[in-house]
C-alpha positions in Angstrom: 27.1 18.0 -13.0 26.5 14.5 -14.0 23.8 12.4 -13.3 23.0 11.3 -9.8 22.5 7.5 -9.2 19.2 7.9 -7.8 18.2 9.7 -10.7 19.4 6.8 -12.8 17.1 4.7 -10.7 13.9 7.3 -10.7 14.0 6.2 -14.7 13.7 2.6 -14.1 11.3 2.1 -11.9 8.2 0.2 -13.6 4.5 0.5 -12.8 1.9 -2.2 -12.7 -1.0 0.3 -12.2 -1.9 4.1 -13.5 0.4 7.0 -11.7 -1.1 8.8 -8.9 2.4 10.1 -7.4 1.6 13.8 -6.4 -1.8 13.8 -7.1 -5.1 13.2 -5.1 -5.7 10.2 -4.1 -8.7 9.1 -5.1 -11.5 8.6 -2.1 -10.9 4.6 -0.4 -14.1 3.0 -1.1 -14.7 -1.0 0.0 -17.4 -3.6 0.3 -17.0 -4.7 3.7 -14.2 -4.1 6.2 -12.6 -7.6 7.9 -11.7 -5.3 10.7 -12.8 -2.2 12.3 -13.0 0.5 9.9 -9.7 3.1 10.5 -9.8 6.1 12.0 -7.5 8.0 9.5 -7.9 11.6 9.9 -4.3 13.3 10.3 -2.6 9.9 9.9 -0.5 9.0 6.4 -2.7 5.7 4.6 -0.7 2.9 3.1 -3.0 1.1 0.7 -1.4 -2.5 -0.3 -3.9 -4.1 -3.0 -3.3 -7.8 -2.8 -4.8 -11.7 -2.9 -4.4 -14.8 -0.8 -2.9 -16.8 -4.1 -0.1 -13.9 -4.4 3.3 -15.2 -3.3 5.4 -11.8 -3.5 1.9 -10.4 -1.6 2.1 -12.7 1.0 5.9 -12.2 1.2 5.3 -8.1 2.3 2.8 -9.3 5.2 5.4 -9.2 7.7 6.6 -5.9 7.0 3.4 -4.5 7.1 2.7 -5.6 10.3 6.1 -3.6 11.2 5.2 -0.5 9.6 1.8 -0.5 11.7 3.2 -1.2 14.6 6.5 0.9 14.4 4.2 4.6 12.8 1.0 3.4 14.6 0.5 6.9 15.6 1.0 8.1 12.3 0.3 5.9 9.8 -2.8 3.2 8.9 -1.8 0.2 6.9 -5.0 -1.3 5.4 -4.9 -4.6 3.0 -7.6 -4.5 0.5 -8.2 -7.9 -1.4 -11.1 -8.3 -4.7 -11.4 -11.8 -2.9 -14.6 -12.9 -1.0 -14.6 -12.4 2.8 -14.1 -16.6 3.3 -11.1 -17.3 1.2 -9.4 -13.7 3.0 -10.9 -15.1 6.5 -9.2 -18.8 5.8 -5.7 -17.3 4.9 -3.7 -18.3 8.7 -0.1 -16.8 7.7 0.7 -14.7 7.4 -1.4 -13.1 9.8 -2.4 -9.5 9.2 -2.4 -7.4 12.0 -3.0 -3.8 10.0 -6.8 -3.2 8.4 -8.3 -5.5 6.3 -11.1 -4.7 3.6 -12.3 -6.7 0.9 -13.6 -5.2 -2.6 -15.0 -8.0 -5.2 -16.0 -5.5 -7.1 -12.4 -3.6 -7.5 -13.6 -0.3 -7.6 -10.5 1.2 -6.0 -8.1 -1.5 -7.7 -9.8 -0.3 -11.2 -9.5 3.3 -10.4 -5.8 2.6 -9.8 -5.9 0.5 -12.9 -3.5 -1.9 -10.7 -2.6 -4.5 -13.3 0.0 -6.3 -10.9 0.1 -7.1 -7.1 1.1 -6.4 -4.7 0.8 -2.5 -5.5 1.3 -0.4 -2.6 0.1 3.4 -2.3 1.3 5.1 0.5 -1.1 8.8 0.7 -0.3 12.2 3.0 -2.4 13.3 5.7 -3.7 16.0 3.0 -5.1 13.2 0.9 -1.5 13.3 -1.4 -0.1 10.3 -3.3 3.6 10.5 -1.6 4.7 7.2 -2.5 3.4 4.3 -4.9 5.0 1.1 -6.9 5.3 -2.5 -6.1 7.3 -2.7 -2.5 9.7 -5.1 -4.2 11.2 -4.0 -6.4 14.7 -4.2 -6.7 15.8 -0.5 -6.2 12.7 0.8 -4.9 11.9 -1.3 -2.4 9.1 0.1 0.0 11.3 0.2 3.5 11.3 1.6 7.2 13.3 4.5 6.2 11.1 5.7 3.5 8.3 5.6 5.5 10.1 7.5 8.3 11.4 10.2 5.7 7.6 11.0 3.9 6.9 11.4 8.0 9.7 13.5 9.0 9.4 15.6 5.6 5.5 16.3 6.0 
């Protein structure tokens, strides 16, 4: 039995930030929430560290906004940004419409050891790491489907 090509894939996929797939996640700590704060008990969490300057972070906005709107029920999308709460406030578009937090201090982003953004981390209602990498990458892109599968699978 050869081989599968997903397998083939699983070996390429590259990390801009320390591993967490499997393991508990650790605790989401920010300096100030931009919106309310989430009410994420029972719910899956999609973290996506990002900035304002970020091109490719700015380019996942829009699908965010789907995700939390299509798994509202299920799922709680929240931006966090090491920016200050002006120069998040002053981005216009794309327009967030998921949780916002800011973090100039980076505590989560460190703990992550994100090195390269956007990173996303998408974590199980049981406080699991189900899914994490940078939602563009060619191969691995972070999409409807594999949202809809960690749900249907939990």
């Amino acid at each position: 039995m050869g081989l599968s090509i997903s397998n083939l894939y699983a070996q390429e996929k590259k990390m801009w930030a320390k591993s967490f797939l499997n393991k508990e996640a650790p605790e989401i700590v920010v300096e100030e929430w931009l919106t309310e704060k989430p009410a994420t008990l029972g719910k899956f969490i999609l973290i996506d560290f990002w900035a304002t300057w970020c091109g490719p972070c700015k380019k996942v906005i829009p699908e965010l906004n789907e995700f939390q709107n299509k798994f509202k029920n299920k799922l709680v999308v929240i931006g966090i940004s090491d920016e200050s709460k002006r120069k998040v406030k002053r981005m216009r578009s794309p327009k967030i419409n998921y949780y916002s937090a800011i973090d100039t201090k980076e505590r989560l982003k460190k703990i992550y050891e994100v090195k390269g953004i956007p990173h996303c981390v998408i974590i199980n209602p049981k406080g699991i790491v189900v899914w994490e990498g940078w939602p563009l990458q060619t191969g691995f892109e972070l999409t409807e489907e594999i949202i809809e599968n960690l749900i249907d699978n939990y």
